[in-house]
PDBQT receptor file of N, H, CA, C and O in Angstrom, charges set to zero:
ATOM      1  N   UNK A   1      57.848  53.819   0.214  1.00  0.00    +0.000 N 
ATOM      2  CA  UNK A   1      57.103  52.581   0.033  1.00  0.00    +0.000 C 
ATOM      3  C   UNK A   1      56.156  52.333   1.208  1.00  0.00    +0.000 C 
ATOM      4  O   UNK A   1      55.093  51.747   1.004  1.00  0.00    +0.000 OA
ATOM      5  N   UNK A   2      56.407  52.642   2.108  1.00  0.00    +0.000 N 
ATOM      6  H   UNK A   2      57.270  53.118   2.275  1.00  0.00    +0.000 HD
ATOM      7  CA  UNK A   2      55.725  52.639   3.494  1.00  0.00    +0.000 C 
ATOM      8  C   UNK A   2      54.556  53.102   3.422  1.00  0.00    +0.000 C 
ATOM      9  O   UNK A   2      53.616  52.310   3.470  1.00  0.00    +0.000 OA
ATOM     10  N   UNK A   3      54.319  54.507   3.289  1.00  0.00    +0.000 N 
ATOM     11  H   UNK A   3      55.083  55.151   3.251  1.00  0.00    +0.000 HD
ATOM     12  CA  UNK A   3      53.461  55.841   2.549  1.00  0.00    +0.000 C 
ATOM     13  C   UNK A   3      52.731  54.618   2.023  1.00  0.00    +0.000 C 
ATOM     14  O   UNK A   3      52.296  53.945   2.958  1.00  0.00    +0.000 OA
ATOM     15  N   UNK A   4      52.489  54.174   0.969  1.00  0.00    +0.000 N 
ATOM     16  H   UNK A   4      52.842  54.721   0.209  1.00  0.00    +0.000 HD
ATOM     17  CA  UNK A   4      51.758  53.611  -0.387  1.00  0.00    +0.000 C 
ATOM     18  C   UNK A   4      51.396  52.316   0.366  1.00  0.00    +0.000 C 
ATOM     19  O   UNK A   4      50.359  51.752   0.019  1.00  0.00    +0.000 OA
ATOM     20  N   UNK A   5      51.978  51.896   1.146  1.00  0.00    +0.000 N 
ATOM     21  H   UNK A   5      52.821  52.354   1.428  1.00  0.00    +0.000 HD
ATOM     22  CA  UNK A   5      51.353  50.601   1.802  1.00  0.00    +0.000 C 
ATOM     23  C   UNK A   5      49.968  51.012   2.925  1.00  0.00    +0.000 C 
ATOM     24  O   UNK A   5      48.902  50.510   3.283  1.00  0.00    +0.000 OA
ATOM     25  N   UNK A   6      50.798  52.265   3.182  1.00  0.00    +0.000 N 
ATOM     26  H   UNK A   6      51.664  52.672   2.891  1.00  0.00    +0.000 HD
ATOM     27  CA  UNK A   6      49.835  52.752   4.400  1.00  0.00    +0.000 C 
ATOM     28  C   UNK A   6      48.535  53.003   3.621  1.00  0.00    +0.000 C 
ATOM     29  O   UNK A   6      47.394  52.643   3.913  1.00  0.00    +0.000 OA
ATOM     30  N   UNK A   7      48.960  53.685   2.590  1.00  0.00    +0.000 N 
ATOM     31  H   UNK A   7      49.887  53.977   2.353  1.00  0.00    +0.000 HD
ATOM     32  CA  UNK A   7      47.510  54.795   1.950  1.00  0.00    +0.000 C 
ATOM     33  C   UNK A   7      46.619  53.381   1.407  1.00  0.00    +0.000 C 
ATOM     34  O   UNK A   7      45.400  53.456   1.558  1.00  0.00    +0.000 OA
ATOM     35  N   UNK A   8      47.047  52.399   0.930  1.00  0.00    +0.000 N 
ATOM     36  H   UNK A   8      48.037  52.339   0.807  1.00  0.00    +0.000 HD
ATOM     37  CA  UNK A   8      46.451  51.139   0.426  1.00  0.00    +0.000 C 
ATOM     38  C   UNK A   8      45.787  50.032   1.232  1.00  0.00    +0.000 C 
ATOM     39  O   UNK A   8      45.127  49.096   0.780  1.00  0.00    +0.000 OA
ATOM     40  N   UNK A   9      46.145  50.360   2.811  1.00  0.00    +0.000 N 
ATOM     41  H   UNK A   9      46.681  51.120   3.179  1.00  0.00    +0.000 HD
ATOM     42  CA  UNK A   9      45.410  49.670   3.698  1.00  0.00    +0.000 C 
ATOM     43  C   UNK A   9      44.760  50.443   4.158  1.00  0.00    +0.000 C 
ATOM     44  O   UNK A   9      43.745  50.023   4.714  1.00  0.00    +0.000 OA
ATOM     45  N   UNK A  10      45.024  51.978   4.155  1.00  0.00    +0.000 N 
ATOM     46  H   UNK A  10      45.848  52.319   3.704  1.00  0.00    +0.000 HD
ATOM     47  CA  UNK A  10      43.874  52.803   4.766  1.00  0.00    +0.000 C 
ATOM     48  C   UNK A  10      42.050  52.499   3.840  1.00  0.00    +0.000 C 
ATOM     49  O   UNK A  10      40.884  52.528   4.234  1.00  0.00    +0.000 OA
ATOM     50  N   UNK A  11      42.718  52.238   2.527  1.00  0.00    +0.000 N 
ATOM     51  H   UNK A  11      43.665  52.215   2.207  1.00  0.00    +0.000 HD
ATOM     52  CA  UNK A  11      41.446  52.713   1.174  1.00  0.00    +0.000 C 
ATOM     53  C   UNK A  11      40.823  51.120   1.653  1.00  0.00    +0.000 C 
ATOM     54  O   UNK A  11      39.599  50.999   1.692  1.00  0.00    +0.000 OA
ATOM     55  N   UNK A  12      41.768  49.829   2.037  1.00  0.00    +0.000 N 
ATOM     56  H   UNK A  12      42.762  49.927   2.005  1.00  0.00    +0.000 HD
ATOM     57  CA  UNK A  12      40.908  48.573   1.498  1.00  0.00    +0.000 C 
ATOM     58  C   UNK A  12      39.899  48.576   3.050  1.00  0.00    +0.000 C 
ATOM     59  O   UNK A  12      38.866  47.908   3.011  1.00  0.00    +0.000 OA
ATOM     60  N   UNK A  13      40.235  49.321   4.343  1.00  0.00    +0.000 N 
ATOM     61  H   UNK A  13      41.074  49.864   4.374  1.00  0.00    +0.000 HD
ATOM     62  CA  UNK A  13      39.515  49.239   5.243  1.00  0.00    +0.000 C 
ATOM     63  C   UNK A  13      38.372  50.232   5.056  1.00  0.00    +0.000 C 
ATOM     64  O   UNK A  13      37.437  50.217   5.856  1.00  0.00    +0.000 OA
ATOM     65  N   UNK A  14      38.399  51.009   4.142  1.00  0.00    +0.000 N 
ATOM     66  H   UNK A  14      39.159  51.021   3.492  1.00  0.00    +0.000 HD
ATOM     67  CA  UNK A  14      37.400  51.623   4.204  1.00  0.00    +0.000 C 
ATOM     68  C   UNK A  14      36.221  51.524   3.560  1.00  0.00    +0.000 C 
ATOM     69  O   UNK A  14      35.042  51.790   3.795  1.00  0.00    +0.000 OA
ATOM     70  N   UNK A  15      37.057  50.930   2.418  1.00  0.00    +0.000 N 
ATOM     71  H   UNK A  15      38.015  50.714   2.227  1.00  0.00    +0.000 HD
ATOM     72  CA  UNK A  15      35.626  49.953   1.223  1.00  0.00    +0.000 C 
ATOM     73  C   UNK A  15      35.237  48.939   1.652  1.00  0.00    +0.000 C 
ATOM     74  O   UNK A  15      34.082  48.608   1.384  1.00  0.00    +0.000 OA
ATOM     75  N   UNK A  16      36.201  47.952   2.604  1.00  0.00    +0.000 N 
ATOM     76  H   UNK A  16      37.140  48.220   2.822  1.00  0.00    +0.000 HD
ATOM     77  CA  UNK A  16      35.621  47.149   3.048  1.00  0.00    +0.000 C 
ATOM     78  C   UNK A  16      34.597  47.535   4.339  1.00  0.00    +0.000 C 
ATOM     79  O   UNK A  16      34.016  46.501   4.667  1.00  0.00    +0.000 OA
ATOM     80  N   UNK A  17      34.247  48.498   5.048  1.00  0.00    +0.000 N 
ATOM     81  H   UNK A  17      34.718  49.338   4.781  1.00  0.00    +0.000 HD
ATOM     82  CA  UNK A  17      33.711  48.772   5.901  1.00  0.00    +0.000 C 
ATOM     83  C   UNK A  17      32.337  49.372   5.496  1.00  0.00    +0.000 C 
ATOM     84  O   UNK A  17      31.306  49.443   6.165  1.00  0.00    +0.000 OA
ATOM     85  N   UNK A  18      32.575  49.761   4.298  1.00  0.00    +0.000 N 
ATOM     86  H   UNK A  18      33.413  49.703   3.755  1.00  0.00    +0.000 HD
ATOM     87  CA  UNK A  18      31.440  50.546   3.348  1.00  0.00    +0.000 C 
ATOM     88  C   UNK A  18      30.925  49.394   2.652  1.00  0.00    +0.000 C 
ATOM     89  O   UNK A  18      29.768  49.307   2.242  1.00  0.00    +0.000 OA
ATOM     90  N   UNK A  19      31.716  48.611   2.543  1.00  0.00    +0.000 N 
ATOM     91  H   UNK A  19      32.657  48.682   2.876  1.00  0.00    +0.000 HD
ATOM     92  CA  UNK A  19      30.784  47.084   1.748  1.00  0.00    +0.000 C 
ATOM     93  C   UNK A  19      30.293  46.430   2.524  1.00  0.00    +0.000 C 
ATOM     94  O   UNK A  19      29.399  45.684   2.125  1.00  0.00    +0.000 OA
ATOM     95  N   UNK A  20      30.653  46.418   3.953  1.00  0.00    +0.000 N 
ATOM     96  H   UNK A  20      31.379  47.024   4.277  1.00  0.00    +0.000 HD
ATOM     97  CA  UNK A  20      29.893  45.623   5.518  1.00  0.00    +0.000 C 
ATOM     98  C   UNK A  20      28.720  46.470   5.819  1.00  0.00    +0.000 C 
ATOM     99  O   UNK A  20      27.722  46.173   6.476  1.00  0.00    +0.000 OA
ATOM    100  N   UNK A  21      29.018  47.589   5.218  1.00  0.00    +0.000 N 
ATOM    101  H   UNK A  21      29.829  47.831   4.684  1.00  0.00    +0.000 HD
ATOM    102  CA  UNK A  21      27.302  48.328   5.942  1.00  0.00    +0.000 C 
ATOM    103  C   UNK A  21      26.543  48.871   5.171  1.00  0.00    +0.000 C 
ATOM    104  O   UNK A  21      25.629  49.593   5.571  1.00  0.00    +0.000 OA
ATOM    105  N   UNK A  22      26.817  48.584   3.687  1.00  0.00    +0.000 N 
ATOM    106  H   UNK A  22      27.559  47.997   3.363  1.00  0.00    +0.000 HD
ATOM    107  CA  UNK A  22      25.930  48.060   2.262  1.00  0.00    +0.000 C 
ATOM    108  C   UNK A  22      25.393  46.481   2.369  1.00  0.00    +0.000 C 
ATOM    109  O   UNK A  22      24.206  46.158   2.414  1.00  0.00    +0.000 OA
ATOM    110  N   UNK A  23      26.283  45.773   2.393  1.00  0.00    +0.000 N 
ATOM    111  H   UNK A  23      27.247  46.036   2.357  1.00  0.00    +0.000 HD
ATOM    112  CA  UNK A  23      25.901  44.674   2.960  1.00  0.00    +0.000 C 
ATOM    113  C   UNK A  23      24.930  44.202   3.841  1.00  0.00    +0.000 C 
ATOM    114  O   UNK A  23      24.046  43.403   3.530  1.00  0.00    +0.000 OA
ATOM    115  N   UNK A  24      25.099  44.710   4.967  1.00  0.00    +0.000 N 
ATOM    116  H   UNK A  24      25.816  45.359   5.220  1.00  0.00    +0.000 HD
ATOM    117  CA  UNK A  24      24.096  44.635   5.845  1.00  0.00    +0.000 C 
ATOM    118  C   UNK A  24      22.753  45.327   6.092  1.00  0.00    +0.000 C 
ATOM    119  O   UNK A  24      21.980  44.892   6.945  1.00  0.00    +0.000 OA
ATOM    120  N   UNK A  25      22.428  46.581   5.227  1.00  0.00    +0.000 N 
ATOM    121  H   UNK A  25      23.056  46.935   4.534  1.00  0.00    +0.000 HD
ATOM    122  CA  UNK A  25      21.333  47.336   4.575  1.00  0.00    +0.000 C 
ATOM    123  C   UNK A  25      20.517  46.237   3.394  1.00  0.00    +0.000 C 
ATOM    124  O   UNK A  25      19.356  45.864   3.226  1.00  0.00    +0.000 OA
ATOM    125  N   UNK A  26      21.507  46.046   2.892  1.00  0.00    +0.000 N 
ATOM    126  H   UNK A  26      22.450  46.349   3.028  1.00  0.00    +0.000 HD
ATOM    127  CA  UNK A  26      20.866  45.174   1.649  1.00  0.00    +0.000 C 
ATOM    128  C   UNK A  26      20.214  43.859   2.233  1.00  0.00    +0.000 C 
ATOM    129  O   UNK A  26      19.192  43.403   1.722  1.00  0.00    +0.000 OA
ATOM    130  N   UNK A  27      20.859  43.229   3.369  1.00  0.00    +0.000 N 
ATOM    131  H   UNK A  27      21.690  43.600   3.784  1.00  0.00    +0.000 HD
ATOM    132  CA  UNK A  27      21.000  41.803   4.091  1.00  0.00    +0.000 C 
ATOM    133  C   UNK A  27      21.663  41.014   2.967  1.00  0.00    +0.000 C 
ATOM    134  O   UNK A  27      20.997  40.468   2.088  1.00  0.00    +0.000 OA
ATOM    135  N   UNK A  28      22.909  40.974   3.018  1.00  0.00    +0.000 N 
ATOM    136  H   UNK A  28      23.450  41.418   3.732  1.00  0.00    +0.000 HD
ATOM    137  CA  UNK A  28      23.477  40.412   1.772  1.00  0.00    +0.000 C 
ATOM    138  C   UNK A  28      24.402  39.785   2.784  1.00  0.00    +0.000 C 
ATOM    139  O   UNK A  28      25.045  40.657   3.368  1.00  0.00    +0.000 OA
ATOM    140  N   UNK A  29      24.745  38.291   3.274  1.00  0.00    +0.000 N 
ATOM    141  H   UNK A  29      24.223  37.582   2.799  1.00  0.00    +0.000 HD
ATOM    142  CA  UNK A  29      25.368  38.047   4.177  1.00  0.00    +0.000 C 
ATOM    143  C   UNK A  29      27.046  37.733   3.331  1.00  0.00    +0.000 C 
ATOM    144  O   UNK A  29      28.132  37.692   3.910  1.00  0.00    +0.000 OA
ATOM    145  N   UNK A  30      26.814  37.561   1.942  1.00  0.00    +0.000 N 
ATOM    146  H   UNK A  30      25.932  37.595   1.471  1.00  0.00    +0.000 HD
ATOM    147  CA  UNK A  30      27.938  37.002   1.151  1.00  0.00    +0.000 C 
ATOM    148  C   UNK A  30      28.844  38.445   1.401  1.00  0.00    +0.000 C 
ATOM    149  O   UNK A  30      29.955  38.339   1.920  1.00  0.00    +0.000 OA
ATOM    150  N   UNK A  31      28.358  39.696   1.037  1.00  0.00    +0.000 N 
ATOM    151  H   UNK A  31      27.455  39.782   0.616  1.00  0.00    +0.000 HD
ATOM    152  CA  UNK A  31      29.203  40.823   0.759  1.00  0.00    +0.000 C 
ATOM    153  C   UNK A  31      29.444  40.723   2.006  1.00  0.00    +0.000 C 
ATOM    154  O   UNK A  31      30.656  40.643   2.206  1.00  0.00    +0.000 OA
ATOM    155  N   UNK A  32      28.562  40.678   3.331  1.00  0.00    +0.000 N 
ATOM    156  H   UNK A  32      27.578  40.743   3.169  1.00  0.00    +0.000 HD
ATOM    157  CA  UNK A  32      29.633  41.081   4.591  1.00  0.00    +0.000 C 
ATOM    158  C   UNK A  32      30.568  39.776   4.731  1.00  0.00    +0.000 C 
ATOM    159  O   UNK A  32      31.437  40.086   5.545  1.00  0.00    +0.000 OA
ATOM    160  N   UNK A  33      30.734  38.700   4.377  1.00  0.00    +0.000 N 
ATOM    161  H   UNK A  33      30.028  38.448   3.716  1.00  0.00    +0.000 HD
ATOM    162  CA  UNK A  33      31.672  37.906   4.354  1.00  0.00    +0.000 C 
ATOM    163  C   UNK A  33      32.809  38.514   3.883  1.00  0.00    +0.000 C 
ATOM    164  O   UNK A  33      33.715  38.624   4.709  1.00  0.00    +0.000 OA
ATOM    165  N   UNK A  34      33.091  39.117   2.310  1.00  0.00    +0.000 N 
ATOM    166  H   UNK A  34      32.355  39.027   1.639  1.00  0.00    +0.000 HD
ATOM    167  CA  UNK A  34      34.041  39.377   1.332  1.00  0.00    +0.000 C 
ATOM    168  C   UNK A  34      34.575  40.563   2.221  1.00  0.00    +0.000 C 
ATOM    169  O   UNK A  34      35.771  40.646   2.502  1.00  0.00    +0.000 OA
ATOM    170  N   UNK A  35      33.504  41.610   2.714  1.00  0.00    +0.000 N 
ATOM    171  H   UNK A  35      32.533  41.543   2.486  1.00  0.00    +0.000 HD
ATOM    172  CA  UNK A  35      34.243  42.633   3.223  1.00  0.00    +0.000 C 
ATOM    173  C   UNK A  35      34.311  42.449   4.448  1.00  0.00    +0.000 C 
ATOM    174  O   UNK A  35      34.699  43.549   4.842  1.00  0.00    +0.000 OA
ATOM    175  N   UNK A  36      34.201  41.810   5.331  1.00  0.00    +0.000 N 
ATOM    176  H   UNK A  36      33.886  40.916   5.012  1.00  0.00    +0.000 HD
ATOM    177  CA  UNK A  36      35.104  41.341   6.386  1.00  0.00    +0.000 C 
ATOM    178  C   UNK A  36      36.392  40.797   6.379  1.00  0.00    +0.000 C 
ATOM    179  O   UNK A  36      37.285  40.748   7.225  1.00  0.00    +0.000 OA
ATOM    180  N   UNK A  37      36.265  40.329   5.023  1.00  0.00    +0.000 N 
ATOM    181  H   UNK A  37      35.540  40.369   4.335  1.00  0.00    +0.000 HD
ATOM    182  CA  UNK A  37      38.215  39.331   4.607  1.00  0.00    +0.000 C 
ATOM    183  C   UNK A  37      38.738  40.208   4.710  1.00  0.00    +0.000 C 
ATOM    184  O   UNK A  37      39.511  40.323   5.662  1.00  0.00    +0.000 OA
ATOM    185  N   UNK A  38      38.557  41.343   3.701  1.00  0.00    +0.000 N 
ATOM    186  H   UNK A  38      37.929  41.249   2.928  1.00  0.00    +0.000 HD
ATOM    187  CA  UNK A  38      38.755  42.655   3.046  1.00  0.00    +0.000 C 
ATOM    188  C   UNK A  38      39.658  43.268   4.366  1.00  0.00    +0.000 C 
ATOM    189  O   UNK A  38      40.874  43.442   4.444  1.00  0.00    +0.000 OA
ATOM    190  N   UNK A  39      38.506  43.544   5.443  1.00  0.00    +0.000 N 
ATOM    191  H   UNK A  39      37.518  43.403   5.380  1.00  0.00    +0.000 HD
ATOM    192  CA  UNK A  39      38.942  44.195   6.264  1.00  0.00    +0.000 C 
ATOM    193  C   UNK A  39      40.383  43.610   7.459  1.00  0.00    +0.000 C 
ATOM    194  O   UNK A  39      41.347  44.211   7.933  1.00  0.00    +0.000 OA
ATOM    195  N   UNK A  40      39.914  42.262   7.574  1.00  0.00    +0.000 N 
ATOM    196  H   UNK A  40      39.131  41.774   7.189  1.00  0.00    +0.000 HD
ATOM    197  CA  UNK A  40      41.066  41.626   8.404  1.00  0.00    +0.000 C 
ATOM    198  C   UNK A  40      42.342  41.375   7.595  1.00  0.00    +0.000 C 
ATOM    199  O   UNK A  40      43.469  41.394   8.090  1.00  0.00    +0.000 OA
ATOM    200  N   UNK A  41      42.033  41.112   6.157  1.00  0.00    +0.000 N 
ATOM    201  H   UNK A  41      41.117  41.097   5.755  1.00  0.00    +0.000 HD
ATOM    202  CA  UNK A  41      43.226  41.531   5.458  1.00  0.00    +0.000 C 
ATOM    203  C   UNK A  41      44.310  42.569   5.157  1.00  0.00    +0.000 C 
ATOM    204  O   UNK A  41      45.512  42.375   4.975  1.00  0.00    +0.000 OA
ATOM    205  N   UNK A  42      43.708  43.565   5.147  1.00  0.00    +0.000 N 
ATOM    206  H   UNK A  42      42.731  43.722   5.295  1.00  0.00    +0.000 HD
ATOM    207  CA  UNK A  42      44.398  45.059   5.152  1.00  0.00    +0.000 C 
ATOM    208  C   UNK A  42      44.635  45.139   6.537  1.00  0.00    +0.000 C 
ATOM    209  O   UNK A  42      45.760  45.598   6.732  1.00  0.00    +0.000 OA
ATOM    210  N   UNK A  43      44.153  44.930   7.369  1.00  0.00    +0.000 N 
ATOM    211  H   UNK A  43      43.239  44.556   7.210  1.00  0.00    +0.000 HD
ATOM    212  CA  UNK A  43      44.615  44.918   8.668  1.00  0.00    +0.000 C 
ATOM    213  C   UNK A  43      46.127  44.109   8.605  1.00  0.00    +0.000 C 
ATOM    214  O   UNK A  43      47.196  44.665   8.354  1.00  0.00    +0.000 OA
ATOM    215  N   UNK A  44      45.977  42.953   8.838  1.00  0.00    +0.000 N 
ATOM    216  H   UNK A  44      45.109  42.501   9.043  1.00  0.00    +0.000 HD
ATOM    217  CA  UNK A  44      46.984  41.918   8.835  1.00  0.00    +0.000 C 
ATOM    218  C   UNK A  44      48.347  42.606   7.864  1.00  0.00    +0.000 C 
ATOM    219  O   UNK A  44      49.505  42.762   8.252  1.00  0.00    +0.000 OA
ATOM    220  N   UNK A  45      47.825  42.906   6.634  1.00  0.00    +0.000 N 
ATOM    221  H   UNK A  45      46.885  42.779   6.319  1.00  0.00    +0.000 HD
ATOM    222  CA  UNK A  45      49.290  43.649   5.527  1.00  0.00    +0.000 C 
ATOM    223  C   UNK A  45      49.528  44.912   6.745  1.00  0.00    +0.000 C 
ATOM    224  O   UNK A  45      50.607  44.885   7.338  1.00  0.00    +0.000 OA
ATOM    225  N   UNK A  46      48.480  46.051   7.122  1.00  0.00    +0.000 N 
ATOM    226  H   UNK A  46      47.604  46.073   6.641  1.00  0.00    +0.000 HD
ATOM    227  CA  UNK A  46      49.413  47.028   7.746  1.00  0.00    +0.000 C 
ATOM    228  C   UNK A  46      50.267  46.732   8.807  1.00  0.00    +0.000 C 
ATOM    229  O   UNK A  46      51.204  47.387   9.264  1.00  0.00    +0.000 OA
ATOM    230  N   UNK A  47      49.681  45.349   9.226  1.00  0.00    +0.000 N 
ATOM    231  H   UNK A  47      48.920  44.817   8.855  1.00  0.00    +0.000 HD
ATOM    232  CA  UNK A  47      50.504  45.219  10.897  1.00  0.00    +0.000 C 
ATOM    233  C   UNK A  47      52.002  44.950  10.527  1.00  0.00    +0.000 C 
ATOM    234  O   UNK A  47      53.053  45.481  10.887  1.00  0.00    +0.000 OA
ATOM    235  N   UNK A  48      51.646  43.728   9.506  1.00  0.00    +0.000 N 
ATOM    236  H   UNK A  48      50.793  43.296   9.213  1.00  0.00    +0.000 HD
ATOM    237  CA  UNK A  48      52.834  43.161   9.077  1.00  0.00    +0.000 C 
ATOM    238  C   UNK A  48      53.936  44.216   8.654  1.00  0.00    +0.000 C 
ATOM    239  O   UNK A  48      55.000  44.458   9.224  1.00  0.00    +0.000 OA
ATOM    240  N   UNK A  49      53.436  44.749   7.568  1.00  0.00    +0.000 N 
ATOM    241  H   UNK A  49      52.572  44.552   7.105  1.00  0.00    +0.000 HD
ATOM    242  CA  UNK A  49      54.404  46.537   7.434  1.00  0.00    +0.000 C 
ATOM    243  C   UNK A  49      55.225  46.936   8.484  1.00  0.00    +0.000 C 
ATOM    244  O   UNK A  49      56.435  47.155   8.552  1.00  0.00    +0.000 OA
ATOM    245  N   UNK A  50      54.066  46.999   9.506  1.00  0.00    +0.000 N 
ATOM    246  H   UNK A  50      53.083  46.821   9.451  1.00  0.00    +0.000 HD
ATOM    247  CA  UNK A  50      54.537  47.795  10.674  1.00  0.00    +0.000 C 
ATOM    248  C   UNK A  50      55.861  47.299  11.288  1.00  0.00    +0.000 C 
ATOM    249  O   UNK A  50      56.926  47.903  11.419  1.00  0.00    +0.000 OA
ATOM    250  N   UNK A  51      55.562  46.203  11.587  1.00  0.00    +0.000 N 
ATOM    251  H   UNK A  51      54.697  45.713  11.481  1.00  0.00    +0.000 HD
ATOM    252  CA  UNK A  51      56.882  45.433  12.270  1.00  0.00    +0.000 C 
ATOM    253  C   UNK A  51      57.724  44.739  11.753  1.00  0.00    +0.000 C 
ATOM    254  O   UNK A  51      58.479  43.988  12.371  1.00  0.00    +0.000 OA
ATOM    255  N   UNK A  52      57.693  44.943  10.254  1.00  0.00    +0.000 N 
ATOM    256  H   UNK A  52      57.079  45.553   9.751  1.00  0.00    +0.000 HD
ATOM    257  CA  UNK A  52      59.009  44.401   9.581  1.00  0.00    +0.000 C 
ATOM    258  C   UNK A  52      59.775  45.913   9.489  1.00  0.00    +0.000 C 
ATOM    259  O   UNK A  52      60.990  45.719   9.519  1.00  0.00    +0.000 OA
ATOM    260  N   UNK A  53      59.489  47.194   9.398  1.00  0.00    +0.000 N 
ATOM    261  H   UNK A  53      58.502  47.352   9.374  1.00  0.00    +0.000 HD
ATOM    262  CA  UNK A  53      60.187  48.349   9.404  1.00  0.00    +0.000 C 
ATOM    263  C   UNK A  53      60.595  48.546  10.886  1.00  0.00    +0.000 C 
ATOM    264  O   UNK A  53      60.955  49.674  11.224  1.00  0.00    +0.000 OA
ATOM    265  N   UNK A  54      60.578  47.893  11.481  1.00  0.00    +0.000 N 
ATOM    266  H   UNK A  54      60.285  46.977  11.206  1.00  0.00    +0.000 HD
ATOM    267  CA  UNK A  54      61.403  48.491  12.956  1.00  0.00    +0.000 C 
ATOM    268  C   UNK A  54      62.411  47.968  13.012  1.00  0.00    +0.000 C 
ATOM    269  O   UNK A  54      63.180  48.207  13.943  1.00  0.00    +0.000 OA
TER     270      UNK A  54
């Protein structure tokens, strides 16, 4: 279960990072909003992961 949490915060930081610099090509300030959540979100789930398994 760990695995699948990991691989699922790896994918949402990466679309979200790919939607921040589509975003910001386009000047679309809404998408870098969404994919900034995006990104501090998947952040926040892996941390959380992290330190409830120790």
């Amino acid at each position: 279960m760990k695995y699948a949490v990991a691989l699922v915060t790896v994918l949402a930081v990466a679309i979200g990072v790919a939607g921040f610099v589509y975003g910001g090509a386009d000047d679309s300030p809404g998408l870098q909003l969404l994919s900034g959540l995006i990104v501090i979100g998947a952040v926040a789930l892996g941390v959380r992961t992290a330190r409830r398994s120790r």
